[in-house]
Each structure stands twice: as structure tokens, then as C-alpha cells.
C-alpha positions in Angstrom: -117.2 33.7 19.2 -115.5 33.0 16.3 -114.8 36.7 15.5 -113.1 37.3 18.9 -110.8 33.4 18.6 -109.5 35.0 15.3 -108.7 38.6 16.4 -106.8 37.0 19.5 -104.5 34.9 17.1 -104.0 37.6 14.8 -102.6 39.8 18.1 -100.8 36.8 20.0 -97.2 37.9 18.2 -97.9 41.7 18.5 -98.3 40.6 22.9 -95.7 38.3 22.4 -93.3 40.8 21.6 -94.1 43.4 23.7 -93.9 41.2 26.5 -90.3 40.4 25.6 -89.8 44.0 25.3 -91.4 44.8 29.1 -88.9 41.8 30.2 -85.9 43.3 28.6 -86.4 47.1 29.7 -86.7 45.3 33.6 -83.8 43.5 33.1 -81.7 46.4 31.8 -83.5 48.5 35.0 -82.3 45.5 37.6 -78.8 45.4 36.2 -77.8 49.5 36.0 -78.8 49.6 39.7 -77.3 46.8 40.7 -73.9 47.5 40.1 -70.9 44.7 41.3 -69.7 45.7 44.9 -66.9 48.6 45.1 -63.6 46.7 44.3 -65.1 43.9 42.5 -64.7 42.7 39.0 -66.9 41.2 36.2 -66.2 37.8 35.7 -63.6 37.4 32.6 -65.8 34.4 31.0 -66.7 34.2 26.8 -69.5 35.0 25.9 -69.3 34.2 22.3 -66.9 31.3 20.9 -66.3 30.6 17.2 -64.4 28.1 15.3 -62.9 28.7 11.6 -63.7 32.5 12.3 -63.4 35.1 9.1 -64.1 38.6 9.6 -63.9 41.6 7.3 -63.9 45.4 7.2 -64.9 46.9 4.7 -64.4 50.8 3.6 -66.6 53.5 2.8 -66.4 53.1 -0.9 -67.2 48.6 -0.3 -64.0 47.5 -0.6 -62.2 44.9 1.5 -60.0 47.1 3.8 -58.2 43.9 5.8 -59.5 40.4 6.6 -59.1 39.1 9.6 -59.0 34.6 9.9 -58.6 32.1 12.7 -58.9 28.6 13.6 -60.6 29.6 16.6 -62.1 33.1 18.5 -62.9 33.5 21.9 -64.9 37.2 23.0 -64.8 38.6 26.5 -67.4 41.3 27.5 -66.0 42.5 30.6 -63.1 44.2 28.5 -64.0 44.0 25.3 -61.5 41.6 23.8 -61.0 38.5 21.0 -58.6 36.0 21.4 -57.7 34.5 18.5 -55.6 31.5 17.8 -54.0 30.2 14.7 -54.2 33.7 12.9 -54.1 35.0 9.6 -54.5 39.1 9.1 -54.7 40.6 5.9 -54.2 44.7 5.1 -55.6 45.8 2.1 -54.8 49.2 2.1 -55.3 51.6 -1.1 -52.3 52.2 -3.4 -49.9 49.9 -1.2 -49.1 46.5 -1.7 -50.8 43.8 1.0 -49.4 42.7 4.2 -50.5 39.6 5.7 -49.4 38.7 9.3 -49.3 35.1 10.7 -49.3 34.4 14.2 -49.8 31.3 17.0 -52.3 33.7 19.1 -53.4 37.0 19.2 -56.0 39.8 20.6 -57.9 42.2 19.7 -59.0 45.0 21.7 -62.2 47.1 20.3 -61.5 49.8 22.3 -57.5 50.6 21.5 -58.1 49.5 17.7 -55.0 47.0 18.5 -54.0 43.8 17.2 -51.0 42.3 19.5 -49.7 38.8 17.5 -47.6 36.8 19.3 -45.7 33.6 18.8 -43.8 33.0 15.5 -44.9 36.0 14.2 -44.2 36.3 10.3 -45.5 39.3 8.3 -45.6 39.5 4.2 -45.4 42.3 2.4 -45.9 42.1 -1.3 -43.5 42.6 -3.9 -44.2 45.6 -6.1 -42.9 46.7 -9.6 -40.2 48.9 -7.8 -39.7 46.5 -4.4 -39.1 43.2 -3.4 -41.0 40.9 -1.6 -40.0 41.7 2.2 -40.9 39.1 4.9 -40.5 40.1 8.8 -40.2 37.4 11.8 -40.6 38.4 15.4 -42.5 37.2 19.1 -44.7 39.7 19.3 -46.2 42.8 16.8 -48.7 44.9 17.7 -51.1 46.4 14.5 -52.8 49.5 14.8 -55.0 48.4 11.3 -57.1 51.8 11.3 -53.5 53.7 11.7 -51.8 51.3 9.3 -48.8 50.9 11.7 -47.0 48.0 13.4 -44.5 47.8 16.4 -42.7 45.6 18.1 -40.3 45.7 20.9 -39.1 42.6 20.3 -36.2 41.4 18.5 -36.7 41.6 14.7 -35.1 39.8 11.4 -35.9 41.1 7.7 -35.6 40.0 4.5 -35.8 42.4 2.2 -35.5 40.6 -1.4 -31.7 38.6 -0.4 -30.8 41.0 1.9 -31.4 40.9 5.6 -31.6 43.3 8.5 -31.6 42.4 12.1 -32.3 44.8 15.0 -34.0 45.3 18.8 -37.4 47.0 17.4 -39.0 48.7 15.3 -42.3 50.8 13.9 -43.5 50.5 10.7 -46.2 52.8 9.0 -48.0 51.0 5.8 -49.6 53.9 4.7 -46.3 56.4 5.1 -43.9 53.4 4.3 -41.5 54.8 6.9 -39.8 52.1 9.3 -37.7 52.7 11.9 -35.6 50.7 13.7 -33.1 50.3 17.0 -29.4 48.8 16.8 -30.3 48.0 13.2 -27.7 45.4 11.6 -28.1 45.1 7.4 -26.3 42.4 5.5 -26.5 44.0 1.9 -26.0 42.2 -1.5 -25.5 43.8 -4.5 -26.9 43.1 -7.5 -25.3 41.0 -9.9 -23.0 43.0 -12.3 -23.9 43.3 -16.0 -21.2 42.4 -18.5 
């Protein structure tokens, strides 16, 4: 008797989890054939909620390729989506300098690879050997960080070292270091004469 009492503890987690896994397969089974009524929507609640949240991706090679920080992140499953609030993004692309974006709020969407910031939105680029530091301010910028690019159709202001442009929008490509803008404005200040 004492034989068979020792063989059944030794398979108690071995039934345990194969249990769970019968459970979960029927669950999965209830849920794909019940699908929500014809014009009705999954409920937009969280289903994951994180303060002081830090995130990285990382590239093939291991190294940092942006970071991603916020006071606080809210997940939706119905569309796939983070809200984030009080955010801080980093790009830390290869061969270009790092741009940081601060923002009041923004969201992510897994599916698009998008990043739209909005409210005070202030992006930092780093100065370089051959470039100033340039520092961007606008409502809204939306980052495409596999892409590298960033747009907004929003009013924009630039400072560019002590020169500053204004204009409607713009695009800007990190990795290309093209930007274009609309009904650009540049107030330009030459440097300093030599004697």
C-alpha cells in the first residue's frame, strides 16, 4: 500500500497538468464556435495594466534598437493596442545619432508598427561632430520605429542649433536623414565672423 501511496504522489503534477491542458483546449473549442453575434464588438476593456513601464527591442546582433518608458501602460486585446501616458521613446538606430521623443500620451498599435505621441510633443535629436543638436515641438507625431520615420500633420517648430524653422508638417526619415516639410518658414543665423 505503500508502493501504490508513493507512485500516486510522484504522478499528482504529471495529472495536474494535463488536466489544465484538457481545460484549456475546451475552452479554446467553446470560444472559436461561439463567435460575438454579427454586428457586435468585443468589449474595449485592459487586460494588462502597468505602472513605471520600460520596454526594449533589441536587434539581431543584441543591441538596444529603441527603448520605450512610461509612467503608466494600459493594453487592449480587442485591437491590439498600449496606451501609454507620461512617455519617453528612445531610437537607437546604427550609425545615426539618438532621437528621444517626449509626449503627455501616446499608443501603440502592434499591428501598424505605429507610435502616435500626442500632447507637448518634443523630440531630441543628438548633436553630432558635423550637426547641431536639433529639438522639434509639435501636438501630435506619429513614429514608424521599424521604418525609422516620423510625421506629423500638425503644426511644427525646429530648432536646429540657433536657428529655427516653423511649418504645417512634415516627414522625417532617421535612417535616410531626409525631412520634408509644408509652408516651411527658416529664420537663419549665420555664424559669427572670424577676424
Amino acid at each position: 500500500m505503500a508502493k501504490l501511496t508513493h507512485n500516486l504522489e510522484a504522478w499528482t503534477p504529471v495529472v495536474v497538468v494535463l488536466l489544465l491542458a484538457m481545460v484549456t483546449a475546451w475552452l479554446w473549442r467553446v470560444v472559436e464556435n461561439n463567435p460575438l453575434p454579427e454586428g457586435r464588438r468585443p468589449r474595449h476593456d485592459p487586460d494588462l495594466i502597468m505602472e513605471r513601464f520600460a520596454a526594449r527591442q533589441l536587434g539581431e546582433l543584441g543591441q538596444v534598437r529603441y527603448t520605450l518608458n512610461a509612467q503608466k501602460m494600459v493594453h487592449y486585446p480587442d485591437d491590439d493596442t498600449s496606451h501609454f501616458d507620461d512617455v519617453v521613446f528612445t531610437s537607437l538606430e546604427p550609425d545615426a545619432p539618438p532621437v528621444t521623443v517626449r509626449s503627455e500620451h501616446a499608443v501603440r498599435s502592434a499591428k501598424q508598427d505605429e507610435v502616435v505621441f500626442t500632447g507637448n510633443v518634443v523630440v531630441t535629436r543628438d548633436a553630432t561632430r558635423d550637426q547641431p543638436q536639433t529639438v522639434i515641438r509639435t501636438s501630435v507625431l506619429k513614429v514608424y520605429p521599424q521604418k525609422g520615420i516620423g510625421i506629423s500633420d500638425q503644426p511644427v517648430v525646429i530648432h536646429y542649433g540657433k536657428n529655427t524653422l516653423t511649418a504645417l508638417s512634415m516627414i522625417v526619415n532617421n535612417k535616410t536623414r531626409i525631412a520634408e516639410f509644408t509652408r516651411a518658414k527658416v529664420t537663419y543665423l549665420p555664424p559669427p565672423r572670424r577676424p
